[in-house]
N, C-alpha and C positions, 0 to 999 in steps of 0.2 A: 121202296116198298119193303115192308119189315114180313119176311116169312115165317108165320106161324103153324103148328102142325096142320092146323085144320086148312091152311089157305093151302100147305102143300098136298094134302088129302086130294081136296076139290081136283088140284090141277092136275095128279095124278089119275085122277077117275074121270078127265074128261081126255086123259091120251088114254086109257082104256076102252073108252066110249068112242071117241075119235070126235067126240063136241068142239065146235069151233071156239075159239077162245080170241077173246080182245087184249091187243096190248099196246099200253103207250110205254115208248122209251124216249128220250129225250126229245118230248114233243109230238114224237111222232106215232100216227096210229097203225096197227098191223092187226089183220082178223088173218087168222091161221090155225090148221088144224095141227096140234101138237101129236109127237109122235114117240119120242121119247126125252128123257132127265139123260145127265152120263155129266161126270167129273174129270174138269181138266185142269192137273195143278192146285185142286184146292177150291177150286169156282165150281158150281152148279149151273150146266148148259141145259135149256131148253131147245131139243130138235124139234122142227116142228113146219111143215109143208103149205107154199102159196096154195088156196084153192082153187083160182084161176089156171095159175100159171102151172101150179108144181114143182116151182122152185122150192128148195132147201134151205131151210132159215134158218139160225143160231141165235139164241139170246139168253146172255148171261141174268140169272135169276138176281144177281146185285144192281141190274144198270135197271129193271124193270119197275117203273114210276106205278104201274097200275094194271091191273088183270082181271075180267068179268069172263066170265063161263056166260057161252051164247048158247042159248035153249032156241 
């Protein structure tokens, strides 16, 4: 997925919001509420929490195939 300002706007204003967000990475799908951005080595990390579980999730913004803001 190619990050443009506005796509990092949105994802930004839905960890302010605390909106659930969809994401596939290699295949696979993840609905999580994101929590914060933070830079490791150069990478842009998405923290971001299971809603169920509340497990703590990491996902690098380069490996993320696709991203929808859940209203």
């Amino acid at each position: 997925m190619s990050w443009n300002p506005r796509g990092l706007d949105r994802l930004e204003r839905a960890i302010s919001d605390g909106t659930r967000v969809q994401i596939y990475r290699r295949g696979t799908e993840f609905i999580v509420v994101p929590r914060s951005l933070r830079t490791v080595y150069g990478a842009e990390i998405l923290v971001a929490r299971h809603p169920n579980t509340g497990d703590e999730m990491e996902f690098r913004l380069d490996e993320v195939d696709h991203l929808e803001i859940l209203r």
